[in-house]
Legacy VTK file of the C-alpha trace (Angstrom):
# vtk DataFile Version 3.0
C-alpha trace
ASCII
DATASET POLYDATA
POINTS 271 float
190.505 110.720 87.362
189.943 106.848 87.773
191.946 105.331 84.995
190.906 101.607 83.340
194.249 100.642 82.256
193.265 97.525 80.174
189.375 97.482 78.872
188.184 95.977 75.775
185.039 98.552 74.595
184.514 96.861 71.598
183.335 93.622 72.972
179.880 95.416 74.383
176.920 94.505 72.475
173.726 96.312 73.963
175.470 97.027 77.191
178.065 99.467 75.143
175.596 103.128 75.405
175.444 102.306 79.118
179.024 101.298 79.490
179.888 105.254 78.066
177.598 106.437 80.052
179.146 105.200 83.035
182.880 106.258 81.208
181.631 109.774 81.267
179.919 110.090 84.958
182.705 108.734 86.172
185.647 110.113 84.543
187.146 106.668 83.564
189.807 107.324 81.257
189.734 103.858 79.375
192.847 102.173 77.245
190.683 100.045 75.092
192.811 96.953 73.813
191.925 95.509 70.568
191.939 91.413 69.579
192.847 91.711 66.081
192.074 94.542 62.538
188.385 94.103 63.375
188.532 95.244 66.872
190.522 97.784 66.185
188.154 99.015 63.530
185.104 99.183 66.503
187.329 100.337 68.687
188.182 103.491 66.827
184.360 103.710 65.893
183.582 103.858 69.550
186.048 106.838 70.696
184.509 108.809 68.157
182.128 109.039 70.154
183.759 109.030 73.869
186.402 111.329 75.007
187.783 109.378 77.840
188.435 105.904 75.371
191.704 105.479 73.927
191.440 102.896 70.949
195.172 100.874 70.190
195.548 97.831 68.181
197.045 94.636 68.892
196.742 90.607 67.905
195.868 88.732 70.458
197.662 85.538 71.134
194.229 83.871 70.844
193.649 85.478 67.794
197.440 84.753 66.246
197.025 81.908 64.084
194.560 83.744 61.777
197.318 86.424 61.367
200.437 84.677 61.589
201.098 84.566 57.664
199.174 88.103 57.085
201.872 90.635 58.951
202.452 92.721 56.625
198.095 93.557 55.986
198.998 94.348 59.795
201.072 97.666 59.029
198.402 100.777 59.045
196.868 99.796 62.161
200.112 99.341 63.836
201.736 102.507 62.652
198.407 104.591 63.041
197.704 103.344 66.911
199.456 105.150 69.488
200.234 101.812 71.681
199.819 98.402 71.332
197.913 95.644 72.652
196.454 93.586 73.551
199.759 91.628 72.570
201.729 88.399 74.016
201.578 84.558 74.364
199.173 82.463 76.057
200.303 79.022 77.500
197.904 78.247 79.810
193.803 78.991 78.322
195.887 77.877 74.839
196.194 74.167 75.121
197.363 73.413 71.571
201.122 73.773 71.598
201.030 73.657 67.870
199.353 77.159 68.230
202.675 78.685 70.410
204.933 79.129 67.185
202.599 81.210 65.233
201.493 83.224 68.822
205.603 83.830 68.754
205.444 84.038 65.604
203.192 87.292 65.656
204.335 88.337 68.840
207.575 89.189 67.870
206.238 91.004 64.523
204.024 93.360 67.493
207.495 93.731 69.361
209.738 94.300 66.706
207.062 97.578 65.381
207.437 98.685 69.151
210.969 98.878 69.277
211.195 100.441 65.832
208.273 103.134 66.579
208.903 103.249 70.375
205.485 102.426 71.410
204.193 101.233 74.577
202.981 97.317 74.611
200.442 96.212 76.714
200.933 92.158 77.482
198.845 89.102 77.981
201.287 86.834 79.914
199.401 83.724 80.976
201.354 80.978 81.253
203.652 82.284 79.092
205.621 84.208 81.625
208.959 83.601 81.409
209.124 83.918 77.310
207.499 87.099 77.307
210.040 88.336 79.645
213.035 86.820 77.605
211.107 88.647 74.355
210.851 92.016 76.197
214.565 91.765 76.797
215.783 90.310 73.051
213.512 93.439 71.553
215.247 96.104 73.803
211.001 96.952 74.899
211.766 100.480 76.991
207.674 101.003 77.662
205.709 97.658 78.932
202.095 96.900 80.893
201.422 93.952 82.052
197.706 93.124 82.140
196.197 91.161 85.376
200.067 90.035 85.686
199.264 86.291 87.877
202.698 84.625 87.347
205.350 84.225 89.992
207.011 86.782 91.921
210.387 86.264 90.784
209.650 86.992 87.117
207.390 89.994 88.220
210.737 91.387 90.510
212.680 91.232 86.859
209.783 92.801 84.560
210.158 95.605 87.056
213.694 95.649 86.905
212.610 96.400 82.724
210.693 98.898 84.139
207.120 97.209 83.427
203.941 98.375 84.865
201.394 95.885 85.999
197.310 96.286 86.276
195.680 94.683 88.876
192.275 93.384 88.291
188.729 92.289 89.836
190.698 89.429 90.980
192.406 91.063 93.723
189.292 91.049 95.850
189.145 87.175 95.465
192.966 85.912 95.175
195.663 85.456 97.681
198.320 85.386 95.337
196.678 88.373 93.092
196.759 90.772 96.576
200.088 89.092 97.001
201.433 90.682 93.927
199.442 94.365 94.382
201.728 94.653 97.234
204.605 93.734 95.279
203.991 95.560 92.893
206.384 99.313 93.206
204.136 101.698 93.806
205.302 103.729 91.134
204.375 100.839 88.412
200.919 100.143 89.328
197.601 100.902 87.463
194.341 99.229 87.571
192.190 97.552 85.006
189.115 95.987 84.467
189.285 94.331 81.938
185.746 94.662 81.444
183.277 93.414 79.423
184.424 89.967 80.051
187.299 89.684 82.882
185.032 89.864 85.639
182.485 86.842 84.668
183.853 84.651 87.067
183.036 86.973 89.568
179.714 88.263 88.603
176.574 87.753 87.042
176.907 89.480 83.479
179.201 91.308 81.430
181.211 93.810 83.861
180.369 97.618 83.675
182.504 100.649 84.263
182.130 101.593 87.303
183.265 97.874 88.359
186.832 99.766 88.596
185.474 101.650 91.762
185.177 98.187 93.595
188.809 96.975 91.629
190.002 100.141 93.559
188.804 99.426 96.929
189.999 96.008 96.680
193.602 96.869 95.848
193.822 100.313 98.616
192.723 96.666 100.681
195.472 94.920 99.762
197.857 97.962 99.788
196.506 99.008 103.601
195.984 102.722 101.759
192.982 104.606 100.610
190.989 104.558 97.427
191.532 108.140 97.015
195.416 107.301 97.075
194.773 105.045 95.054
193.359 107.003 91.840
195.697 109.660 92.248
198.915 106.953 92.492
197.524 105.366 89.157
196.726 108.654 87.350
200.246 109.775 87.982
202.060 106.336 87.342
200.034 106.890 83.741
200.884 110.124 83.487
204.933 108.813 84.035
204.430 106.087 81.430
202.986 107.880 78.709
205.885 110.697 79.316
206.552 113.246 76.072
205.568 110.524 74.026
203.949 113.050 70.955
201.674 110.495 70.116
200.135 110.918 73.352
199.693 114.246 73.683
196.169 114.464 73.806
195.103 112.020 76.406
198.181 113.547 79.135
196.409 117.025 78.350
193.330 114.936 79.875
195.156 113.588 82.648
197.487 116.494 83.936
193.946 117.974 85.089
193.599 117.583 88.848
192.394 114.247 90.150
188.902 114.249 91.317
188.070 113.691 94.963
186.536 110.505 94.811
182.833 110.425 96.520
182.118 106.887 95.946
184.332 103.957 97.699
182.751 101.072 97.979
180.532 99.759 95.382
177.954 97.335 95.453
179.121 95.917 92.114
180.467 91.968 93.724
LINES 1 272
271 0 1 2 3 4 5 6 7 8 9 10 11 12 13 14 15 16 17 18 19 20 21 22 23 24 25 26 27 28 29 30 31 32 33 34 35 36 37 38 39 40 41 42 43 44 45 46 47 48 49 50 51 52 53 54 55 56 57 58 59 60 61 62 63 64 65 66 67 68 69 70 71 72 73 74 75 76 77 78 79 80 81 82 83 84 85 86 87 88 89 90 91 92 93 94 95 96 97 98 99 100 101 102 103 104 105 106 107 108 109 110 111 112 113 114 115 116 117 118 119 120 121 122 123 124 125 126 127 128 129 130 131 132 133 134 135 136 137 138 139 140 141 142 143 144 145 146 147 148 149 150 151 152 153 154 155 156 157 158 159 160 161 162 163 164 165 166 167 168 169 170 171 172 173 174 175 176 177 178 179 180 181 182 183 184 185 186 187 188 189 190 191 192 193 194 195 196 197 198 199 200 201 202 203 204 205 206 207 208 209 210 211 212 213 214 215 216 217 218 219 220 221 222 223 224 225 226 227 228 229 230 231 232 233 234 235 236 237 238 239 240 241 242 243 244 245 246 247 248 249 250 251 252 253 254 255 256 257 258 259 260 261 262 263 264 265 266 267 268 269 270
C-alpha cells in the first residue's frame, strides 16, 4: 500500500472527487493534516466518504495567532483526533517575529495535549529547527513526524536519536540537500509525503494530485540506490511501527497489516 504520510485533503476545491479517485485506484492511505477547527471540520467531512483518508487536527503555525488566546475552544478536536498536526513553528515563510510567541505560544498547548493523551505529532519545522527540537525534548514527545524535514543534518541525527520519523517530499527529485537527507534518514524512520494539494507548485503546473506520490517514490528509491517497490513496503511497515498498539489507531493498522501491493507503476509522468 503506498502511504501519503502528510496530505492536506481539505484544501481541494474542484480537484477533490478526482483526488479520491486517484486515493482509491491507488491504494494511497492518506494522513490528512488539518490548518486549524475549520480544516479539521472538512477534513472529517471528506473521510466520510474515503476509506484510505485519515482526518487529525492541528494549528498551524501560520494559522497560530488567530488561536493563540482561544486554547481552550481547541479541546474536542484535540481529544477527538487520533494524532496531531499539522503542528510546529515557522521561522523562515513567517517573517514577523512578533508572530513567534503566539506560534510557541500554541505550539506548546498542541504538545502539552500530546504528552498528556500520548498522541503522535506531526511537525512543520521550517526555520524553526532547533526550537522544535528543544520543545520535543522539554514535553517528553515519545511519537514525532517530521514533515519535508529541510534543516541541517546535525539536528536531524538528534530528532532521530528522539526517535522521529521524517517524510520526504516532491523535493527530493529537485534538491541536493533534500536527497542528502533521504539517505540520512534510518531506514526504519522514513515515510513519504506529498504534501499535496499545494507542496508541489513549485514544481508543477497546478495543484498536485495523488498519484504525484508514485513519482515522490521513484525519486527517493533514486536517492536511496533501492527500488520503488522497497520503497512502499519500507514506508508501510515504518507506519505500521509508529502507529504501534496505539487503540486509537486500530482501524487504519487493520488497513495496513494487509499485504503490500506489488507496485505496477514506477515512473510517472507527473514532473
Amino acid at each position: 500500500m503506498w502511504i501519503d504520510a502528510h496530505a492536506h485533503l481539505d484544501l481541494y476545491a474542484t480537484e477533490l472527487d478526482a483526488a479520491l479517485r486517484q486515493i482509491a485506484q491507488h491504494r494511497i492511505f492518506t494522513i490528512s493534516n488539518s490548518l486549524e477547527p475549520a480544516s479539521y471540520e472538512r477534513n472529517l467531512a471528506i473521510a466520510a466518504s474515503c476509506a484510505h483518508a485519515l482526518p487529525i487536527f492541528g494549528v498551524h503555525p501560520w494559522h497560530a495567532s488567530a488561536h493563540a488566546e482561544h486554547l481552550p475552544g481547541l479541546r474536542k478536536a484535540i481529544e477527538q483526533s487520533p494524532m496531531l498536526g499539522e503542528i510546529g513553528l515557522d521561522y523562515y515563510f513567517v517573517k514577523d517575529a512578533a508572530e513567534f510567541p503566539r506560534q510557541r505560544k500554541v505550539f506548546e498547548h498542541l504538545l502539552g495535549a500530546a504528552r498528556e493523551q500520548d498522541k503522535i505529532v506531526h511537525l512543520h519545522t521550517k526555520g524553526a529547527e532547533a526550537d522544535v527540537l528543544r520543545l520535543l525534548e522539554q514535553y517528553g514527545i515519545r511519537r514525532a513526524v517530521a514533515h519535508w524535514y529541510s534543516g541541517s543534518l546535525e539536528i536531524l541525527h538528534k530528532l532521530v536519536a528522539r526517535g522521529a520519523y521524517f517524510t520526504v517530499g516532491v523535493e527530493v527529485r529537485y534538491s541536493a540537500h533534500i536527497q542528502a537527507i533521504a539517505r540520512a534518514v534510518p531506514a526504519e524512520r522514513l515515510l513519504t509525503e506529498t504534501d499535496n494539494p499545494g507542496g508541489a507548485r513549485s514544481y508543477i503546473d497546478g495543484p498536485g494530485m495523488p498519484a504525484l506520490l508514485l513519482a515522490v517514490v521513484d525519486g527517493l528509491a533514486e536517492a536511496r540506490s533501492t527500488t520503488p517497490h522497497a520503497i512502499e513496503d519500507l514506508v508501510q511497515a515504518n507506519l505500521l511501527r509508529l502507529f504501534g498498539d496505539d487503540p486509537r489507531l486500530a482501524g487504519p493498522c487493520a488497513m495496513l497489516s494487509q499485504p503490500a501491493r506489488s507496485a505496477t507503476e514506477t515512473s510517472v509522468a507527473f514532473l
